[in-house]
N, C-alpha and C positions, 0 to 999 in steps of 0.2 A: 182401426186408427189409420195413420198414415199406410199408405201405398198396400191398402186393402183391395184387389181387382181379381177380377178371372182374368184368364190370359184366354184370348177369343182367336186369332188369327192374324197373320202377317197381309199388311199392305206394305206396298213402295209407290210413294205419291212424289212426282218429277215435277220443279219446277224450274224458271228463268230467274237466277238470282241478281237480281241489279246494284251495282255498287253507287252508293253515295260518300259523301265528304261526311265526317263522322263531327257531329258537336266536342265531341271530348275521346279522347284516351285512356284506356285505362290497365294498371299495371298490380301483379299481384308480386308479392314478398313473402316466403314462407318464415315463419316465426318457432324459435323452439323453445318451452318453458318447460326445465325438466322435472320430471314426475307428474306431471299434466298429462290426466287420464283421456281417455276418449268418451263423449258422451254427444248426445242426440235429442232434438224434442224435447228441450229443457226450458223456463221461463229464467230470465234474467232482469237485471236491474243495476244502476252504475252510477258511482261517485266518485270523483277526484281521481277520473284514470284508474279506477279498480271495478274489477267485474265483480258481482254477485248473483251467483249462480244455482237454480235449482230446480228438482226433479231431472226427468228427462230418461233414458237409458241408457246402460254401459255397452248394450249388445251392438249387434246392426239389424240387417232387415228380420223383423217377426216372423218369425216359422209358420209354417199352417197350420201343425198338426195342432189339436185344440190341448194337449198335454204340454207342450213344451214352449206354448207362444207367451208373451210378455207375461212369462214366471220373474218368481220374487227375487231369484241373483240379477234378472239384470235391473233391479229397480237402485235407483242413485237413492240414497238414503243420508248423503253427507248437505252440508251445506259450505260451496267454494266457495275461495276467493280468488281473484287471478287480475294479475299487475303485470298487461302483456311486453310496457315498458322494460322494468323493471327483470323480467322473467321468472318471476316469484310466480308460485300456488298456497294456498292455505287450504282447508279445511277442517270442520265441527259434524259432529255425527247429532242427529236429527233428537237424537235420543231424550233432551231433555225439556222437549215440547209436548206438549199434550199429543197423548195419542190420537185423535183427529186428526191433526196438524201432524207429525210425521205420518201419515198412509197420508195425506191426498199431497204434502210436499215431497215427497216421492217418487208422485206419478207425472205419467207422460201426454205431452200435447194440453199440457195445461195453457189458460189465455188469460195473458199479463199487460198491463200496462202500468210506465212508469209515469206519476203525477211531482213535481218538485222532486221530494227526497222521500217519497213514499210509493213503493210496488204493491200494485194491486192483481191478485191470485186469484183466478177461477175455473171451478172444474179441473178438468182432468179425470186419465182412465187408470186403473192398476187393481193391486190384489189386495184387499181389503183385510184383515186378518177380523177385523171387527164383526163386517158383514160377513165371514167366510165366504166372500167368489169378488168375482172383479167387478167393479162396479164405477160409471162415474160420481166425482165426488162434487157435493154444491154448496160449495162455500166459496165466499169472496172473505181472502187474507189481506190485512192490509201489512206493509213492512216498513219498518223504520229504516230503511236501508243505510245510512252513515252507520249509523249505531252498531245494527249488525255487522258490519265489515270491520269496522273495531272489534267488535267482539271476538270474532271469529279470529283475524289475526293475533290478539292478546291472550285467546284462550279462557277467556271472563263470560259470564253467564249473559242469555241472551233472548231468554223466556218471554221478557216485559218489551220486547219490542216485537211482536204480533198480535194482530188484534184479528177480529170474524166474526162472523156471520152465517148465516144459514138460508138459503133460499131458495126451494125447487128448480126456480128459474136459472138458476147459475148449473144447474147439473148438466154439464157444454162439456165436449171435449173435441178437437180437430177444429173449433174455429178463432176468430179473431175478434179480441178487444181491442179498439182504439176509443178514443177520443173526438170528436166533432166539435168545438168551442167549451159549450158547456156540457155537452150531452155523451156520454158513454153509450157505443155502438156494439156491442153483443153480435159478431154476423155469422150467420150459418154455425156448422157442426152438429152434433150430435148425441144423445143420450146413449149409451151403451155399457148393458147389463150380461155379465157371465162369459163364458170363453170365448174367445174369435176360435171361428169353423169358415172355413172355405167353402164350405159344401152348403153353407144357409144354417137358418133356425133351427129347424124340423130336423137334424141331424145330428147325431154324434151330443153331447152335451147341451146341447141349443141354447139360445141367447135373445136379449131384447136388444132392436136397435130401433132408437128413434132422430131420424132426423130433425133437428128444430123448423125449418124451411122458411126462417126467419129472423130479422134485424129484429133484436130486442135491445130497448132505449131504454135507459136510466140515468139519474145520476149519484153521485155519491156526498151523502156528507160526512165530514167528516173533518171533526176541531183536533184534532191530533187523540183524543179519548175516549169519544163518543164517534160509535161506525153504525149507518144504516145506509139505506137507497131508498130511493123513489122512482116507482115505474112509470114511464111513460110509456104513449101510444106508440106499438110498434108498427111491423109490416110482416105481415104473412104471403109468400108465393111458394106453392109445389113445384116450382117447376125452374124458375130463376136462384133461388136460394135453398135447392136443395142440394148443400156444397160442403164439403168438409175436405181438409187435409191440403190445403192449398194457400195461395198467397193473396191477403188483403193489407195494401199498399198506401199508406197515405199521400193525398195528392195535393196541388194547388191548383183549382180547375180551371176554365177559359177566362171565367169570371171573375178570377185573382182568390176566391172565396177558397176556404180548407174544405176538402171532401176524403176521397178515398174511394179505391178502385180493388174491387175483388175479384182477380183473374182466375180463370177455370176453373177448377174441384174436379172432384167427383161425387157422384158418378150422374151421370144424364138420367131422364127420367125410365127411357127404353130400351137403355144399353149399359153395359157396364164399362164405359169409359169416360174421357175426363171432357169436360164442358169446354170449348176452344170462346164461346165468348165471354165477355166478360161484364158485371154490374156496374155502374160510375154509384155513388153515396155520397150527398151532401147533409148538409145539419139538416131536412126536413121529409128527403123523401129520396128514392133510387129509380136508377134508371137503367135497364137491360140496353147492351150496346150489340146489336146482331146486323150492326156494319162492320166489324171485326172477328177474326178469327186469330188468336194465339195457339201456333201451333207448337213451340217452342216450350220446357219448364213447366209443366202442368201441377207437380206438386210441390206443398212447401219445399223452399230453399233459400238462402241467403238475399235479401233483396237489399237496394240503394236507389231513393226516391233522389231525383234533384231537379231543378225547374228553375227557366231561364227568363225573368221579370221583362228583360230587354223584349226575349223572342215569342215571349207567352208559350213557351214551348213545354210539358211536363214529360221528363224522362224515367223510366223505372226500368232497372238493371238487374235480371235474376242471375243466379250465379248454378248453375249445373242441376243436379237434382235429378228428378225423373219426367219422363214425358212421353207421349205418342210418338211425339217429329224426332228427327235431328237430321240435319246436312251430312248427305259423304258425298264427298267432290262435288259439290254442286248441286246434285239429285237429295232432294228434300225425302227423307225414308220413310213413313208412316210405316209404326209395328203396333198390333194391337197388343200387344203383349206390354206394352207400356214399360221401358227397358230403363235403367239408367244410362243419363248422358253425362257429357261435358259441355255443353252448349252453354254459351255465354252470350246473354240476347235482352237487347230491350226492347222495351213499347215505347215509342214517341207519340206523346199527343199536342199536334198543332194548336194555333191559336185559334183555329176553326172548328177544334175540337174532334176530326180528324184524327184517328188511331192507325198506324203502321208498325209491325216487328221488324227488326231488324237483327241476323247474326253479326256476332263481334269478330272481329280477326283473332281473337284471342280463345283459348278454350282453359276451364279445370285442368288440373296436371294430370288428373287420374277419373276415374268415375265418382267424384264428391260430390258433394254442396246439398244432398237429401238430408232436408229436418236439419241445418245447417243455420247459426244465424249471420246477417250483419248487424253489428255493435260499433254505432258512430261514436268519432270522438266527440267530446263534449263541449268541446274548443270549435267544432267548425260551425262557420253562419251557416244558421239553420233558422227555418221557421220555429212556430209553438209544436209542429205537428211532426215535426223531425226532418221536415223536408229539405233539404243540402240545397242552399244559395248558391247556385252553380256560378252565378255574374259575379259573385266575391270571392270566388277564390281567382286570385288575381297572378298568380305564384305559374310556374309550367309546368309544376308539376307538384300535389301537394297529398299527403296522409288523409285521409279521410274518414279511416276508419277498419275494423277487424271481421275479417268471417272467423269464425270458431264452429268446432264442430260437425255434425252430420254422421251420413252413413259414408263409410269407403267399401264400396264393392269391387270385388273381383274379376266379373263379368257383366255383363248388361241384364240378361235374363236372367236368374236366378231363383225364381218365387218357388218352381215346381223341382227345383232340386235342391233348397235349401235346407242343408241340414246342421246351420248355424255358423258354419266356419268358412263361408262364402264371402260375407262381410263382416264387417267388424264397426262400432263408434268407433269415429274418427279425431285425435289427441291433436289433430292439428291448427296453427292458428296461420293466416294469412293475414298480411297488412295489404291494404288496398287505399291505390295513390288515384289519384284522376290527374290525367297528362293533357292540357290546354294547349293549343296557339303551335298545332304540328298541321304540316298539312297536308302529311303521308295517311293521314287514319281515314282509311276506308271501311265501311262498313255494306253489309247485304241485306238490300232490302229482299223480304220475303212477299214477294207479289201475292202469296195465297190470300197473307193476311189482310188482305185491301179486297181482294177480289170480293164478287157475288155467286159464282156458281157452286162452292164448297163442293166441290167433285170428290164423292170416294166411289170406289171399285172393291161390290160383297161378292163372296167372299176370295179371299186371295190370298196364299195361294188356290189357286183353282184347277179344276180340271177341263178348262177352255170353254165352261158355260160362266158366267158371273152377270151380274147387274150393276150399271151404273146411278147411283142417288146422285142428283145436283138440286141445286133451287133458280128459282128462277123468279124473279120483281116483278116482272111482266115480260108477256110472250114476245119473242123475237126468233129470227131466224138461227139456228143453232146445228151446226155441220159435226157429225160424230166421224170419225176416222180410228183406222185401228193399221199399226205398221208393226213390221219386225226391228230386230235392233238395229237392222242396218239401214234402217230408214224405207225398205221398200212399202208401201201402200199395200194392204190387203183390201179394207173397204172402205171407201169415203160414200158418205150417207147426208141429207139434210132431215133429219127429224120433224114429225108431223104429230100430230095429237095432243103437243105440248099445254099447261097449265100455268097460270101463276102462284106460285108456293114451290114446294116440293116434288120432284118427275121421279121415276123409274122405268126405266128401262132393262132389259134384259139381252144377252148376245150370246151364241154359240160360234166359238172358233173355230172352222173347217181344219183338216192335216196338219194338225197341232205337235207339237215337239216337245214328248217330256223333259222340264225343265228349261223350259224356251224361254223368252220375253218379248211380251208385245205391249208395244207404247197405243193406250187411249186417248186420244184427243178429243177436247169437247171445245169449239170455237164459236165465239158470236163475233160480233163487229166493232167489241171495244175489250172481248178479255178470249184468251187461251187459258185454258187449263190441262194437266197432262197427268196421267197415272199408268205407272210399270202394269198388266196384269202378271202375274207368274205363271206358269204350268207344272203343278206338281209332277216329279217324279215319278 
């Protein structure tokens, strides 16, 4: 499920941070509603300023060991209510729905969308007591959501307002359902049967995992009594949509038309880390964007879509999470270890269509925002697709909306020594303002993400031999240089034998220094790129 990886090796990837004048500001509030549990990777749904909340887990990050990972304590099994105004919680225990319907409303990484006053439930992974082993489950729930959040607060029976389905094709867990005008967009995730094992298949208990690697379309009808679907013609690619556990964002594209933007996943097709570009989705067909790299947020985390009609401009705001990159002081870190951050970073896409990241001045309080949602208010102008009218909020500073939830971890790394009490679900809620018409707000563009050479340095740490991977559009002159910290020059090079696509090269470092640092440089005549190598101890 989420934040499933090997931990492979430590890179430190250096770049030139540029500051620009920031469209907007933005301000977090912590909120406290007591007896409000902590929970994660839950689907939700909202009426009248009250949350309706369900599945998800009480724990934090998944253990490895295949005995103790997404067991039956941490599975939510209640159905909440939460009135962040107010600082009310409710809760009803699942108990008197069909057993179907409590195991798959249970489970976690389920993919939901809200339609008028009706949530729509699909898939999801957990412990099946039916099937005995874990299993995803493939059913699409429809929910009468007013009704239920009545009920639940009043304590009155609440059976007759679920309806379902049954459909191989919904057996999804780790991707995203949105909406396209008329057409329900199914993007990526994954089928997954029996215990998660770090070690593969073929090990310890073994397990089926199948990625969908695929946007599957439908629609739903559905007279408030009568539930079925109709499939439509999807899209199959191995290699673009073979994505789970990540963020797919609704957009308003160049063309003013509603799409949706699926940033990174995991895992890439020949590595097990998370994908830095990202897919664009309109209502008929996708588009892989491999002039972009997001190196920032790579797995689910709280996201805020908002787009500017004046500037044609679409902004998406992820909020902490986990990811490859994160800034310290300025030096951009690549860990393969894929660690939890604080980073608080969006993608601006121009009216040229044109994608750049950008870090915020602002970071999480702590290591949050993993499996973390945003829940707008239902008050602010927004498109049909939820997207925030950035040009209407006219105010200098206005609510906008609630993160809830997530994992809160302890440290950054965690995976290989988690023995459950590292992290924890996170009970907490933040209110988030967007602050207009300042003209202190700077923000940092991240050059990598614009760039073309995507320069990494395998592996690293290293013991002074490594390889540099970059790409290349077409062949040009390209100068490699390699210094100590202090700037001195060891060797400056112009490279020969170069390609268009993808180069390697390979270097050994002369009277190297366990534990040293030497900055790589790779220059052409329109971009620098720069990576720390390390020298193990």
């Amino acid at each position: 499920m989420k934040f499933w990886f090997a931990g492979l090796f430590s890179l430190l990837f250096c770049s030139i941070l540029v500051a620009q004048t920031a469209p907007f500001q933005l301000y977090l509030e912590p909120v406290n509603v007591p007896g409000l549990g902590g929970l994660q990777s839950f689907a939700f749904g909202q009426h009248n300023g009250k949350w309706l909340i369900f599945g998800g887990r009480l724990d934090g990050l998944h253990r490895r060991q295949p005995f103790a990972t997404f067991d039956i304590a941490g599975h939510n099994n209640q159905i909440l209510v939460v009135d962040p105004v107010a600082g009310q919680k409710w809760s009803a225990p699942l108990s008197s729905l069909p057993i179907a319907l409590q195991e798959q409303l249970s489970a976690t990484n389920m993919e939901f969308e809200q339609e008028g006053e009706t949530l729509y439930i699909i898939g999801g992974y957990g412990y099946s007591n039916t099937a005995g082993d874990h299993i995803t489950y493939d059913r699409l729930i429809a929910v009468q959501v007013p009704e239920v959040i009545d009920a639940v607060i009043n304590g009155t029976a609440f059976h007759s307002y679920f309806r379902w389905l049954t459909d191989p094709k919904f057996a999804v867990t780790g991707g995203h359902l949105l909406k396209i005008y008329d057409t329900y967009q199914l993007v990526g995730g994954q089928k997954f049967i029996g215990r998660y094992n770090p070690m593969g298949p073929a090990h310890g208990p073994g397990f089926v995992q199948e990625y969908t690697n695929q946007i599957r379309r439908f629609t739903i009808n559905d007279d408030g009594v009568n539930l079925s679907v109709t499939h439509l013609p999807g899209f199959t690619d191995v290699n673009q949509l073979h994505r789970r556990d990540y963020n797919v964002v609704p957009q308003i594209l160049p063309n003013g038309q509603q799409g949706a933007t699926a940033f990174s996943g995991v895992f890439q097709a020949t590595v097990d880390l998370p994908y830095l570009n990202c897919v664009t989705i309109d209502s008929s067909s996708y588009t892989p964007n491999n002039g972009f790299s997001q190196h920032y947020n790579h797995y689910h985390c709280a996201t805020m879509p908002l787009y500017s009609e004046a500037a044609n401009q679409m902004h998406t705001v992820f909020f902490g999470g986990i990811a490859q990159f994160y800034d310290s002081l300025g030096v951009l870190v690549q860990d393969n270890n894929v660690p939890f951050v604080r980073t608080i970073a969006r993608v601006t896409r121009t009216a040229d269509g044109e994608m750049a990241e950008y870090k915020l001045p602002i970071e999480m309080p702590a290591l949050l925002g993993a499996s973390s949602e945003f829940i707008p208010l239902e008050s602010i102008p927004a498109y049909v697709n939820e997207v925030i009218k950035l040009d209407a909020l006219t105010a200098d500073t206005t609510l906008v909306g609630h993160i809830y939830g997530g994992i809160a971890s302890s440290e950054a790394n965690i995976f290989w020594t988690n023995t459950g009490t590292e992290s924890a679900a996170s009970s907490q809620i933040f209110r988030v303002y967007v602050v207009k018409n300042s003209v202190s707000a700077v923000d940092e563009l991240n050059p990598q993400s614009i760039g073309q050479l995507h320069m990494q340095i395998y592996p690293n740490p290293n013991n002074g031999v490594f390889g540099v991977k970059f790409q290349m559009p077409r062949v040009t002159k390209v100068w490699l240089s390699i210094s100590d910290q202090q700037g001195k020059i060891i060797d400056r090079e112009v490279l020969t034998g170069l390609h268009p696509g993808e180069n390697i090269i390979t270097r050994k470092l002369q009277n190297i220094v366990p534990g040293g640092v030497y900055i790589v440089t790779l220059e052409t005549e329109t971009e620098r790129a720069r990576i720390m190598a390390v020298i193990q101890e």
